[in-house]
C-alpha positions as CSV (number, residue, x, y, z in Angstrom):
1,X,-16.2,27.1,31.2
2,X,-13.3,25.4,32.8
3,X,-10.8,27.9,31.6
4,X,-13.2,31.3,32.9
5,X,-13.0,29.5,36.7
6,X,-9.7,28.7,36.3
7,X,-8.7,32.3,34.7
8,X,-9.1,34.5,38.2
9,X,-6.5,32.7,39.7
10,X,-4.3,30.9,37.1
11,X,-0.9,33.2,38.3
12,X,-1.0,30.5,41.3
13,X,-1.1,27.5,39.6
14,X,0.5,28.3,36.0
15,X,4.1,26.1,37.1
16,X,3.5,23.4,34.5
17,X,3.3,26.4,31.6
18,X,5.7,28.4,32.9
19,X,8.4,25.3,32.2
20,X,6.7,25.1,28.6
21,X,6.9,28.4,28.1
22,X,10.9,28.3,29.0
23,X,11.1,25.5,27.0
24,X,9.9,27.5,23.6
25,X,11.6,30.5,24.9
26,X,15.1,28.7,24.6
27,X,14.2,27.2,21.6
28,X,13.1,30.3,19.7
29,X,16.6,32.0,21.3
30,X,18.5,29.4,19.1
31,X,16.6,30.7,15.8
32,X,18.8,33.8,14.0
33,X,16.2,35.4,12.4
34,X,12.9,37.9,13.8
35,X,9.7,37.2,13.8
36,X,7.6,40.5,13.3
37,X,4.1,39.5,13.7
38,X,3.4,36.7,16.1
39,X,-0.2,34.1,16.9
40,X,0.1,33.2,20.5
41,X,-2.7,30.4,20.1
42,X,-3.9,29.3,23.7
43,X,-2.9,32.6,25.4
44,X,-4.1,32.2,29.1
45,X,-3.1,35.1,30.4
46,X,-0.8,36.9,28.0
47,X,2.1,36.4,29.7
48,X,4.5,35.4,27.4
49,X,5.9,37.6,24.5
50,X,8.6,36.6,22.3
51,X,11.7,39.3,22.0
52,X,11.1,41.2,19.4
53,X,8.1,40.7,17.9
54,X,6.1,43.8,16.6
55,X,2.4,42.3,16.2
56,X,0.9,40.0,18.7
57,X,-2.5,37.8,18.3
58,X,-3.6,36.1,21.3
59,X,-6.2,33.8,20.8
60,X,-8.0,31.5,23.5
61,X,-10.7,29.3,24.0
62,X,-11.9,31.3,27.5
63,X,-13.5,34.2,27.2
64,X,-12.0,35.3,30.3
65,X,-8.5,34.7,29.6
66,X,-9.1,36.2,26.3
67,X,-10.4,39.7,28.1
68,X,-7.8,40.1,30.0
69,X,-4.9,39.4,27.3
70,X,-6.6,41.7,24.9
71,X,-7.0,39.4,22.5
72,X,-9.9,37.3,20.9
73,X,-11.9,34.1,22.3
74,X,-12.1,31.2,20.0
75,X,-11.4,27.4,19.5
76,X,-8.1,26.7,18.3
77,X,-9.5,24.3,15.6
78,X,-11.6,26.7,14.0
79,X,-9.1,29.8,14.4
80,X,-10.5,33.1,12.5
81,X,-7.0,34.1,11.3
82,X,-6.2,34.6,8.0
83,X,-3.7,32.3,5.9
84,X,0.2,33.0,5.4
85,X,-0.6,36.1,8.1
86,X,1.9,35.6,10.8
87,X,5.7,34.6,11.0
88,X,5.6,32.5,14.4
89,X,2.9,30.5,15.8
90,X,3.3,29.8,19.8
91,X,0.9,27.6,21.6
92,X,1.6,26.3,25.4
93,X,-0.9,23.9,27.7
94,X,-3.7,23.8,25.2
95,X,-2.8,21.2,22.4
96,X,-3.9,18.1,24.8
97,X,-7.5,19.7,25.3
98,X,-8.6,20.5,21.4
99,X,-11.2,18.3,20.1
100,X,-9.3,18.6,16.8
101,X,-5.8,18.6,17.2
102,X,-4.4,17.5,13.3
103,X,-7.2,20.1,12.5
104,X,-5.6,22.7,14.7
105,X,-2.1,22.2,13.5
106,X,-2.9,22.3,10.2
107,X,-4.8,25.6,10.6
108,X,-1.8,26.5,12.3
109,X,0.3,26.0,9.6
110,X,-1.6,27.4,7.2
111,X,-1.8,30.6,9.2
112,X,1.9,31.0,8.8
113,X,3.7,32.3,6.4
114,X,6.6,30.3,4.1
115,X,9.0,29.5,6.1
116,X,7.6,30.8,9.5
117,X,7.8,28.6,12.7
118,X,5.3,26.9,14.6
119,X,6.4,26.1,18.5
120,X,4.2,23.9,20.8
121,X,4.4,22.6,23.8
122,X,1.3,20.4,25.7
123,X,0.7,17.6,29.0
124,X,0.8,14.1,26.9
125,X,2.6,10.9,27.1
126,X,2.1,9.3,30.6
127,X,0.8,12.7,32.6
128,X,-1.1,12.0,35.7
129,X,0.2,7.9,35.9
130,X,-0.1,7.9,39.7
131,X,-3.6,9.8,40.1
132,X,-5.0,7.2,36.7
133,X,-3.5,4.2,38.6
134,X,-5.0,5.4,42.2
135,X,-8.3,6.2,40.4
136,X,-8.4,2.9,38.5
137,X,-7.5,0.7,41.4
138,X,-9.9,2.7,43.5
139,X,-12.6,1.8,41.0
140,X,-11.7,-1.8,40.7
141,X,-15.1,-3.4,40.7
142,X,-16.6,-0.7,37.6
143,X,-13.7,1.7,36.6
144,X,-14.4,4.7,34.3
145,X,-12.3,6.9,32.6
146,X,-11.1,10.1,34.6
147,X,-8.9,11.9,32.7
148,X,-8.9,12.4,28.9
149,X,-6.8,10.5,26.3
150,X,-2.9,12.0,26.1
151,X,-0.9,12.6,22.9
152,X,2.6,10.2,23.4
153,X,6.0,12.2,21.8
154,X,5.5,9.5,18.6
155,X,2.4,10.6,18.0
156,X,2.8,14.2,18.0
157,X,5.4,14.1,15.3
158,X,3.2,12.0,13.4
159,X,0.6,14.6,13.7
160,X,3.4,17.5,12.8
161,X,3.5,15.5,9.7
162,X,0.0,15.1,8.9
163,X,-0.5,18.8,9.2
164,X,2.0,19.8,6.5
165,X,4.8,20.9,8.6
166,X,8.6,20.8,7.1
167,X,11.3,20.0,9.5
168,X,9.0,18.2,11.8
169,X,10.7,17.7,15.8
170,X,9.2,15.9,18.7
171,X,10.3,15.9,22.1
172,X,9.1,15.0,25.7
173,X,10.5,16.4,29.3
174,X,8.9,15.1,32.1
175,X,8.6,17.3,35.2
176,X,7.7,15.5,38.6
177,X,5.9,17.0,41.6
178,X,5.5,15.8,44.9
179,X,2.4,16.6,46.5
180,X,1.2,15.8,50.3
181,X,-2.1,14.2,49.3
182,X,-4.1,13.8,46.4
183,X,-6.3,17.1,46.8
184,X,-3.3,19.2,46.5
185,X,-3.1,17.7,42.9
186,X,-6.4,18.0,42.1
187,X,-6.4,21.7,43.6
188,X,-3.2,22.1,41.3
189,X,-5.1,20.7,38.2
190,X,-8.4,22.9,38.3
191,X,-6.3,25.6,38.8
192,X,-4.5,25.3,35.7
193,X,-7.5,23.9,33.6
194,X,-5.7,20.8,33.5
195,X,-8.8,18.3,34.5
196,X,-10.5,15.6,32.3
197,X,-12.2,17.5,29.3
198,X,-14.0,13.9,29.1
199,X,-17.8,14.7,28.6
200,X,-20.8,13.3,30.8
201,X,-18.4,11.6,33.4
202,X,-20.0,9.2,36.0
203,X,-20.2,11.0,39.0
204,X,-17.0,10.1,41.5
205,X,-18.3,9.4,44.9
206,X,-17.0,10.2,48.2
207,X,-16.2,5.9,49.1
208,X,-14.3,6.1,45.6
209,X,-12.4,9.3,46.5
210,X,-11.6,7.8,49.9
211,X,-10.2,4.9,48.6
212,X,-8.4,6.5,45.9
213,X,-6.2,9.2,48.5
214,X,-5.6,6.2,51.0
215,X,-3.8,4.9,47.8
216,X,-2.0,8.2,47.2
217,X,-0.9,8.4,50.5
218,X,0.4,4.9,50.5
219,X,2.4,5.7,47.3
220,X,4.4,8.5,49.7
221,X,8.2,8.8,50.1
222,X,10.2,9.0,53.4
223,X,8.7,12.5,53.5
224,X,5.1,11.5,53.2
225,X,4.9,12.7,49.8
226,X,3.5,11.3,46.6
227,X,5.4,11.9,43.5
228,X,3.0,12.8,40.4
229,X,4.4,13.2,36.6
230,X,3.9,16.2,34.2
231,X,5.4,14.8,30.6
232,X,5.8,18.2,28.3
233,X,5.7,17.4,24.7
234,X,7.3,20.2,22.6
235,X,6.6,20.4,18.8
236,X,8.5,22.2,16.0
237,X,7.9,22.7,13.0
238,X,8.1,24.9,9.5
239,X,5.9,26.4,7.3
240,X,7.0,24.3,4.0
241,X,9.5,26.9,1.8
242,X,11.6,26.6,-1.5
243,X,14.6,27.7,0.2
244,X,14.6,24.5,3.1
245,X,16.4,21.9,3.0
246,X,15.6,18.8,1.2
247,X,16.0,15.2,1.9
248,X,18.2,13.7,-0.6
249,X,16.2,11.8,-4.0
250,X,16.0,8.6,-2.7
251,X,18.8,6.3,-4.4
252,X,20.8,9.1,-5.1
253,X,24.0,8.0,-2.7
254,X,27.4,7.5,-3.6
255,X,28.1,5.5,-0.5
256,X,27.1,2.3,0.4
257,X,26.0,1.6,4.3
258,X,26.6,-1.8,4.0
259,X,30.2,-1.4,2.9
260,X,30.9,1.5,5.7
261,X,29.3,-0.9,8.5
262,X,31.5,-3.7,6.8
263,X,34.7,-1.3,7.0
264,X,34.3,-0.9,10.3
């Protein structure tokens, strides 16, 4: 539901995934090899479409997004894709929001072929710290929790891991915006389906809302605006293959550390 209203007008608020989806664009740039058939998993609106590929799947969670991609609605934990089917695996803004996310990956992973390549990118790590602190001080006598849990760069390549992945990388880039007041973020957010998917909330009242954009605003800059973070974590990873790399049998060095450190 929060994806179809945020689908009409998504092309006015997609900044945050446009910079994820540069982010896997340069990284699949620096792979020599072509990936024929592709699963863009957490399409939106089909924007993005790697060079070269022959066959794409876009799979999203909105039905609306879905429509207009040409592609098929469903939850990226329980992904109706067949195994070892596609060579690449894309998947930008939607990792923080699955219910299941070492269930998704692994269903990502096993949806890729040996050797094929899994890119991610997702909002965790300390996204949102000045609205959370506003909110939180804003709610100071009873504070609730207004924005859902976020997966820190340690954690995702521990979850990389834990899905089965082979030459597992983890990496954050944190983006910062500067908005005038506090609705502009939360206009930005609902626009690109980026609010708490936190279910049953306690109702924020208007007092609590007041409070919390007199805190924004006091938080400004010279140029009476407030600065908010975006932390990108980007994920790669391999379907496991014979013809990878290995890490070396452990014990098997010639070379002692100690002795190099002591050298030196």
């Amino acid at each position: 539901m929060r994806r179809d209203r945020a689908a009409p007008h998504f092309g006015d608020y997609d900044f945050v995934r446009a910079q994820m989806i540069d982010g896997i664009a340069e990284r699949l740039a620096s792979v020599k090899r072509h990936f024929d058939d592709v699963l863009d998993l957490g399409c939106f609106d089909g924007g993005f479409t790697p060079a070269n590929a022959r066959r794409i799947a876009r799979i999203d969670a909105g039905r609306h997004f879905a429509a207009a991609a040409g592609g098929i609605q469903a939850d990226e934990d329980r992904l109706p894709i067949a195994d070892a089917s596609v060579d690449l695996v894309v998947s930008a803004g939607v990792l923080d929001s699955v219910n299941d996310v070492p269930g998704a990956l692994t269903l990502a992973r096993r949806a890729l072929r040996p050797d094929g390549l899994f890119l991610g990118a997702f909002l965790g790590g300390d996204s949102l710290a000045t609205l959370r602190s506003v909110l939180l001080d804003a709610e100071a006598a009873r504070p609730a929790a207004r924005t859902h849990p976020r997966i820190d760069v340690r954690s995702a390549g521990d979850l990389l891991v834990r899905a089965g992945f082979a030459l597992p990388v983890a990496d954050t880039e944190t983006l910062t915006v500067r908005y005038r007041d506090i609705f502009s973020l939360l206009r930005d957010l609902r626009g690109m389906a980026a609010t708490s998917l936190l279910p049953d909330p306690t109702a924020l009242g208007r007092d609590t809302l007041a409070r919390a954009a007199a805190l924004f605003a006091e938080r400004a800059d010279s140029d009476g605006r407030t600065a908010e973070r975006f932390d990108i974590i980007a994920l790669t990873g391999w379907a496991p293959a014979p013809s990878q790399p290995k890490p070396a049998r452990r014990g098997s060095a010639t070379a002692s550390l100690a002795a190099v450190l002591k050298s030196r």
